[in-house]
N, C-alpha and C positions, 0 to 999 in steps of 0.2 A: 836871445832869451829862448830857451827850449821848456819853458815851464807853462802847462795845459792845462785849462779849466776842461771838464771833464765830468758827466751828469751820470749818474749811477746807473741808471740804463747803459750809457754806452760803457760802462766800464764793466757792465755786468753780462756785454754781448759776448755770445762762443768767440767772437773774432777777435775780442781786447788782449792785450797781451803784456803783463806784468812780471819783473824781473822779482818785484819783490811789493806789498802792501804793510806802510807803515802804519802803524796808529797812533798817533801822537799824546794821545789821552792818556790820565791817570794811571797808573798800574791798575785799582779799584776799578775804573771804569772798565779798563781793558778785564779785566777779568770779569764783568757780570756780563758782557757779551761784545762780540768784536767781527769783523767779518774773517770768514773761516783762512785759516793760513796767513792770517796779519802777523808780524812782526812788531810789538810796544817798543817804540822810541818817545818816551813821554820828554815832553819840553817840559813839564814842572811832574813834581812826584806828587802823592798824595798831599804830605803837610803843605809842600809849598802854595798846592790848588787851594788846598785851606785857608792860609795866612793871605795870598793873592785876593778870593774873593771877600775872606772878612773885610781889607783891607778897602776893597769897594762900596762895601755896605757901609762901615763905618765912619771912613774918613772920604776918602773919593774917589770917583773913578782915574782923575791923573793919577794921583799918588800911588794907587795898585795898578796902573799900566809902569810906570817907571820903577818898582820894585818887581814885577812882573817880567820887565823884559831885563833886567839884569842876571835875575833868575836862570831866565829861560836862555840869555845870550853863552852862559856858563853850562849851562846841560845842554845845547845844543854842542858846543863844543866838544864837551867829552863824548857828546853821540858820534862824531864825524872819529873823534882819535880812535873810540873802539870798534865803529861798522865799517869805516870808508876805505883803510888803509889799501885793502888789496882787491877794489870793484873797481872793474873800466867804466870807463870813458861813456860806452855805449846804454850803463845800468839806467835803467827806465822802471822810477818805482813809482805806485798811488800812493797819496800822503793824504791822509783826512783825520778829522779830529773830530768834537764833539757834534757842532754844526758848519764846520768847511771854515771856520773863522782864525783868528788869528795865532791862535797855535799851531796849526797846522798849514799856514798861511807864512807864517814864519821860517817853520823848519822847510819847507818846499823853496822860499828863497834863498837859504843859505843852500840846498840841496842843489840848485838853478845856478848859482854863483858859482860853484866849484866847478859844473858843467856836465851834471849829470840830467837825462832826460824825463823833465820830473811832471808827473799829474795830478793834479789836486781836486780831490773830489768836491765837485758842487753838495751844498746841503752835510757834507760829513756824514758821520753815523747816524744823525736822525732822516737823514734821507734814505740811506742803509736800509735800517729798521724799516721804513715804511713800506720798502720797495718787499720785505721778505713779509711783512704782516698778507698785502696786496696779493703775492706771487702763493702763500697757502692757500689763498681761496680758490687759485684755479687748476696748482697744480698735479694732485692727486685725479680730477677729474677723467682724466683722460686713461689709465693705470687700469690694468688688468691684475686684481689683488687675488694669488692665492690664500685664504685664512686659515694659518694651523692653530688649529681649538684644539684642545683638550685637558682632563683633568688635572691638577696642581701635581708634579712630581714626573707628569710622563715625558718628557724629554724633548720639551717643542723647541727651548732655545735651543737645543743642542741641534735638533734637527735642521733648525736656521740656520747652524754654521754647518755644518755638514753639506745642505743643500749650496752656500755660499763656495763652500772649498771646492764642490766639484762643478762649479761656471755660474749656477743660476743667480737672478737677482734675488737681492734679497735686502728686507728694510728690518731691519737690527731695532725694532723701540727702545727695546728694555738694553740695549746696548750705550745706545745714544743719550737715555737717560741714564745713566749709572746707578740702575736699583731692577730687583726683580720683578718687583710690579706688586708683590702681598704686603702684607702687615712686617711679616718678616723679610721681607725682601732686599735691606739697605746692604749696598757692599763695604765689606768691613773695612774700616779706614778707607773710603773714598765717599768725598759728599756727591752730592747729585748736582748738576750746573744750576745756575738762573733760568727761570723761566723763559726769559730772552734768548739765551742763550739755547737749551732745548731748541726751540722752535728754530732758530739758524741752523744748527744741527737739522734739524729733521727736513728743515727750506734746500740744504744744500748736498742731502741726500737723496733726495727728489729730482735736482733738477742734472743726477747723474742717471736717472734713470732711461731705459731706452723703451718708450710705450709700447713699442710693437710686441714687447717679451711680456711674460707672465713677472709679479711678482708679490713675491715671499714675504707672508706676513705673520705676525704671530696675533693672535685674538688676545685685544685688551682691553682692560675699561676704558673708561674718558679719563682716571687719569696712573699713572706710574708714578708710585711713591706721593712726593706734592706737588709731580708736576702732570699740567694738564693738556692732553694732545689739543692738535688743530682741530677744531669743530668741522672740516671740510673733508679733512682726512678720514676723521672714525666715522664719518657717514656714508663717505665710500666705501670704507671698508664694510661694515654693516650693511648695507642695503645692496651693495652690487659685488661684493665679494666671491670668490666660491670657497665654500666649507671646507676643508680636510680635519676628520677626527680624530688623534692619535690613543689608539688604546693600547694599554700597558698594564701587564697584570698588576695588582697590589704591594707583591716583594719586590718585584723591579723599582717601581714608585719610589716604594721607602727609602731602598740602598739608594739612588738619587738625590734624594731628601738628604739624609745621611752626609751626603758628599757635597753636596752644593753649603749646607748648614753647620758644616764639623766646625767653624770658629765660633758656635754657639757653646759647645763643650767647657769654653777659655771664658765664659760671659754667662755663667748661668743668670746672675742678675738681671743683666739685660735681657736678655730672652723673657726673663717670668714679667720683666716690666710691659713687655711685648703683648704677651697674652693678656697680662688686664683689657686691653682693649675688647679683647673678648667677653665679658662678663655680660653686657648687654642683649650680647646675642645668644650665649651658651650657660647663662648662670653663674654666679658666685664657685659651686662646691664644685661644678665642671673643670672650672678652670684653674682650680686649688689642685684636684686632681695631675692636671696638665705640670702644675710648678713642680708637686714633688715627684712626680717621677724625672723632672729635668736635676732635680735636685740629686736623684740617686742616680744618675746618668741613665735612664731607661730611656735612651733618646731612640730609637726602635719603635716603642710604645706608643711614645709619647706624638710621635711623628705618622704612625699610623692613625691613631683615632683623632687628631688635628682634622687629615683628609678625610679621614668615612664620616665621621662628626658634624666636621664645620666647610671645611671647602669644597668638598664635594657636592653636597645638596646646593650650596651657593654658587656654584660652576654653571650647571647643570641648570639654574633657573634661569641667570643672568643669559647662557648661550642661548638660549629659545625665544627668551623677548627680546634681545638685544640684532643677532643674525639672523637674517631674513634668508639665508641658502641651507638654514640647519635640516629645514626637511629631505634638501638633495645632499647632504655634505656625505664625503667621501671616505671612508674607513681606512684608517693607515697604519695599520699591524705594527708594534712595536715588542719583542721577547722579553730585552730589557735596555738599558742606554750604550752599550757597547758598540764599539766601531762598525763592524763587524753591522749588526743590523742597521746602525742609523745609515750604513753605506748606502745600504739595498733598497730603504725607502725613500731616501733622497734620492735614488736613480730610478726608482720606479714613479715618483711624482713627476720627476722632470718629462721622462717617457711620456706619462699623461698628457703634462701638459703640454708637450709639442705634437702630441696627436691629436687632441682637441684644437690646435691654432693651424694646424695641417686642415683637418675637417674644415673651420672653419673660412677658409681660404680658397675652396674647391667649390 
């Protein structure tokens, strides 16, 4: 028998070494969050988890273990006809399920039978979960965070990849969350994960980081879109950050605006439904304003006095009570978002920051 119980600690040490992480769970389960590069071999699909556990509630627990494992004895099968056919001998994968129980307890025996080298996680995904809730509290701590602030439209994500393409680290939020971070920010046709989800994303982006390097962050609120960072992270960032400011004239902004926003053109609707949320802040006749010129496509217009209007003044407060490095923060020239410049300031930050980690070193 080569089949390992196996405690998410050690599974989760640099030294473990997996050919492949299944998840045994629901399809639903597997999708509102999973450990990162898992592989869904669900032993029951969603209805069957359904009918299995009504099946316990209402009648009993034999009767939905013996409909339960016929179920599962048939989806296991088809899992081996369509993953096993052409894995050696040697394949060594983690198998865990909801809490390490008999679903994935199950498929690891049949996996052990055939004679592949198989691990099964103690506790399953609720030990998962716990171990990445546990691993936010400490592990931003240590992180040397650059924070590029600046106003709505100047070019900070871009600067993130930029800085990304030419080595430096870099922590992607508004990436990870699949949203810009504003009011308007949702990317079209792509939802944003689960909460859970987010945070394994951002757990397991962390724990690629290498602390002795500076890294790359963009200035966010507490939260992107609906979902809400680690309370350990945005305090790091905020209180021990270092500032970088990017300024970008006005027209630059806009054409940005312009191009990050042009599937609002296809959605005028959606966009004026967007701006209601405004009305609180900026008046009724303000934001009636805002609609019809989206209405006669004056999205120029309409995308300039947004920023002087409304994001801007609210940038600009939020950065001075929220960053505690704004009175040092650092000027970062931007013409407009072209290659071409975001090169030169991604290469002039990194400069920076290895001459400040040189300094501090000496």
């Amino acid at each position: 028998m080569a089949l390992r119980l196996i405690s998410v600690r050690e599974a989760l040490h640099p030294r473990a070494r997996f050919d492949a992480v299944l998840d045994a769970r629901s399809p639903a389960e597997f999708a509102l969050d999973r450990w990162p590069g898992a592989q869904n071999w669900p032993v029951l699909d969603d209805e069957e988890r359904h009918l299995v556990g009504t099946d316990y509630k209402q009648v009993s627990a034999f009767d939905a273990r013996k409909r339960g494992a016929a179920m599962v004895a048939r989806r296991i099968a088809d899992l081996l006809d369509t993953h096993s056919t052409d894995l050696p001998r040697e394949w060594q994968p983690l198998v865990y399920c909801w809490r390490g129980g008999q679903r994935s307890s199950t498929l690891a025996w049949f996996l052990d039978q055939v004679g592949f080298r198989v691990h099964l996680l103690q506790g399953g995904y609720t030990a998962f979960r716990a171990a990445v809730r546990e691993d936010l509290q400490t592990l931003s701590a240590p992180l040397n965070f650059v924070v590029i602030g600046g106003r709505t439209g100047s070019g900070k994500s871009r600067l993130l990849q930029t800085l990304a393409a030419q080595g430096a680290q870099v922590l992607d939020l508004e990436a990870l969350a699949c949203h810009r971070g504003s009011v308007l920010g949702a990317l079209p046709g792509q939802a944003q994960p689960s909460q859970k989800q987010f945070e394994t994303r951002v757990w397991h982006a962390l724990r690629q980081v290498d602390p002795q390097r500076p890294v790359f962050v963009e200035s966010e609120s507490r939260k992107i879109g609906a979902l809400q960072l680690p309370q350990a992270l945005i305090l790091r960032m905020r209180h021990h950050g270092r500032v970088g400011l990017v300024d970008m004239p006005l027209p630059a902004r806009v054409n940005l605006l312009l191009e990050d926003y042009a599937h609002f053109a296809n959605d005028v609707p959606g966009f004026s439904a967007l701006l209601e949320r405004f009305v609180e802040l900026r008046g009724r006749e303000r934001v009636l304003r805002w609609i019809a010129m989206a209405e006669q496509a004056r999205w120029a217009e309409v995308f300039e006095e947004l920023v002087c209007e409304h994001y801007d003044p609210l940038y600009g407060r939020s950065m001075d009570m929220n960053y505690s490095g704004m009175a040092q923060a650092l000027p970062i020239k931007l013409l407009d978002g072209g290659k071409e410049a975001l090169s030169a300031a991604a290469r002039s930050l990194i400069a920076q920051e290895k001459a400040l980690s040189t300094r501090a070193q000496s």
